[in-house]
C-alpha positions in Angstrom: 46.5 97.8 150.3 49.5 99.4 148.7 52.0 96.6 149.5 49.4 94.6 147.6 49.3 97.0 144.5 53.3 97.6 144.9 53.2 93.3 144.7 51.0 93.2 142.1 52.4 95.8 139.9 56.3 94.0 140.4 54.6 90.7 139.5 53.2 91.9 136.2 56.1 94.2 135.3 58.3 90.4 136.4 56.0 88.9 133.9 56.1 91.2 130.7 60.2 91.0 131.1 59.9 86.8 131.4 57.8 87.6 128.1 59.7 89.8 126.5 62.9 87.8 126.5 61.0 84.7 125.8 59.8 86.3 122.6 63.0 88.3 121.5 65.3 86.4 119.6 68.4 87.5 120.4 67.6 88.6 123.7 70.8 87.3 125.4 73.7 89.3 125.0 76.9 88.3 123.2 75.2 84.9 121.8 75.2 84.2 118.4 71.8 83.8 116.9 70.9 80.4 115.0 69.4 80.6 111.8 66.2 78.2 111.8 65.2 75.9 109.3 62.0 78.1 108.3 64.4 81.1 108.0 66.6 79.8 105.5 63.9 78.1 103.4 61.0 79.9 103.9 62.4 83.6 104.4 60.9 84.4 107.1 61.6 83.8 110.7 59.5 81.4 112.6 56.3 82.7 114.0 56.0 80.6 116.9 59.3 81.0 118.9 59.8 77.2 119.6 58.5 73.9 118.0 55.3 72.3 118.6 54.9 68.4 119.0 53.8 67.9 115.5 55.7 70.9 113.7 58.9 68.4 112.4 61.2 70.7 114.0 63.7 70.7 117.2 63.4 73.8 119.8 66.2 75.3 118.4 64.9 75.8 114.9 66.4 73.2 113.1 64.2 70.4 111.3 63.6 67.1 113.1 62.1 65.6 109.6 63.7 65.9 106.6 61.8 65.0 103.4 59.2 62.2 103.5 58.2 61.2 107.2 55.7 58.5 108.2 52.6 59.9 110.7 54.2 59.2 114.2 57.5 59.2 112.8 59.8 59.1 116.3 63.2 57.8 115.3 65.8 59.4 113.2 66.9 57.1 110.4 70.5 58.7 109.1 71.2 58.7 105.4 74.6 60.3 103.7 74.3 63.2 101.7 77.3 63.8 99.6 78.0 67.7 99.4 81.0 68.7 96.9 82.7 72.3 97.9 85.0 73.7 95.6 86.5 77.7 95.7 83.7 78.5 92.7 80.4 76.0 94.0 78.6 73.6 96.1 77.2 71.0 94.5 74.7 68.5 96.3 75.2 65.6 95.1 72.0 64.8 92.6 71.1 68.3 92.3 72.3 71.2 90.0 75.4 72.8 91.0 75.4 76.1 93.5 77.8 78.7 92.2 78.9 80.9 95.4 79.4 84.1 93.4 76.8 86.5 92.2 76.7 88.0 88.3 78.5 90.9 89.5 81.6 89.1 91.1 81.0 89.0 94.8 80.2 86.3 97.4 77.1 84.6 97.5 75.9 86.0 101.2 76.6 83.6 104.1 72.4 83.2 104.2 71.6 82.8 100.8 74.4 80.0 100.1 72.6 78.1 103.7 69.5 78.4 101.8 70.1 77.1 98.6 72.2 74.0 100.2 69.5 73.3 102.1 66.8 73.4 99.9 69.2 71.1 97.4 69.4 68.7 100.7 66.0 68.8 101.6 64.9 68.0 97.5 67.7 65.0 98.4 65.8 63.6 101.4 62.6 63.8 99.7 64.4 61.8 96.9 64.3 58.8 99.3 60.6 58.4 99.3 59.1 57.3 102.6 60.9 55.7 105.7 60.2 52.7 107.4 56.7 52.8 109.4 57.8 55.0 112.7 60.9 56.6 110.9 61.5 59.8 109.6 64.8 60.4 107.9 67.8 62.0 109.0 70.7 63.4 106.5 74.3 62.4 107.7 76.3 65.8 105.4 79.8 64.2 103.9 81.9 67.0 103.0 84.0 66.7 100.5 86.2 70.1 100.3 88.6 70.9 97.2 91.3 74.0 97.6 89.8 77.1 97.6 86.5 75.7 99.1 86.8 75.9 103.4 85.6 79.1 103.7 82.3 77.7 102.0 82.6 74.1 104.4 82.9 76.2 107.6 80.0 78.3 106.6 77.6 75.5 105.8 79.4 73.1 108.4 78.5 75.1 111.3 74.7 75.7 110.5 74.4 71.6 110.3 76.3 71.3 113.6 74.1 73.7 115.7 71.4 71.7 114.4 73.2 68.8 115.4 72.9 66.7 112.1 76.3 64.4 111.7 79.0 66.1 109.3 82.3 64.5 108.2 84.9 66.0 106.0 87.2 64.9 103.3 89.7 67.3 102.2 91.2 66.4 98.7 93.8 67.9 96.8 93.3 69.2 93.0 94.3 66.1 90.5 97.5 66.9 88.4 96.5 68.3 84.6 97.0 65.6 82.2 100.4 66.4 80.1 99.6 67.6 77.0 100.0 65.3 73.9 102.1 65.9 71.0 101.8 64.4 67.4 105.1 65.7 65.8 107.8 66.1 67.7 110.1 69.0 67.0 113.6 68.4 66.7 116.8 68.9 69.0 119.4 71.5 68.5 
């Protein structure tokens, strides 16, 4: 009778600890946690702790369906969003321009730049309208990265690669300042 209890009392104490760091987020030491799509546009963490069938979203918290997707929607269709980095802003291209410092001179933080890129890409997708019948679509990020502007890339760049969304950079180099025109030339000594 009290191997039974002692059993019983191991299983359910087994149990609340399979719970527990089912539920905790973060639960695994030394692992990084991966900001989910609700988080960064929402605000809130997600309530459920993994994706249903119909929620739009992977397991891991990022979105399977980005703007408009048809009912039964079960293959990714990839469209290019163009995202512009520069040292002083993100721009998504076709929506108003992100500037990466606050009023008072200091970074934008890491999670409130994520959030207003994606928001900027999700107002993008729903742009497209609706996909094809069974489609839903999937943005392909093209990064184009001025000097100055990496630290920004590598920020947003790995929140789209845990989600596993296709990213591709373009690095380009500042064009040259026109030379400056003069109407009277002064003479030679």
């Amino acid at each position: 009778e009290k191997s039974e209890k002692s059993e019983k009392s191991e299983k359910s104490e087994k149990s609340e600890k399979s719970e527990k760091t089912q539920s905790d987020r973060g639960a695994l030491p030394n692992r990084p946690e991966v900001p989910t799509f609700e988080s960064l546009t929402v605000g809130g963490a997600s309530s459920n702790g993994g994706a249903s069938r119909g929620s739009g979203r992977a397991a891991d918290g990022a979105p399977r369906q980005w703007g408009v997707a048809s009912l039964g929607a079960t293959i990714g269709y990839e469209r290019t969003v163009d995202v512009k980095v520069e040292q002083d802003g993100v721009t998504v291209v076709g929506q108003p321009r992100i500037d990466v410092t606050t009023k008072g001179g200091n970074l934008l933080p890491v999670n409130e730049l994520r959030r207003k890129v994606i928001r900027a890409v999700q107002k993008t997708a729903r742009a497209w309208g609706p996909p094809p019948a069974r489609f839903y679509w999937v943005p392909a990020i093209r990064f184009t990265v001025s000097p100055g502007g990496t630290l920004h890339y590598e920020r947003l760049n790995s929140l789209f690669r845990s989600w596993r969304l296709s990213t591709s950079v373009n690095y380009v180099l500042p064009t040259a300042p026109e030379p400056k025109v003069r109407l009277i030339e002064e003479p030679s000594p």
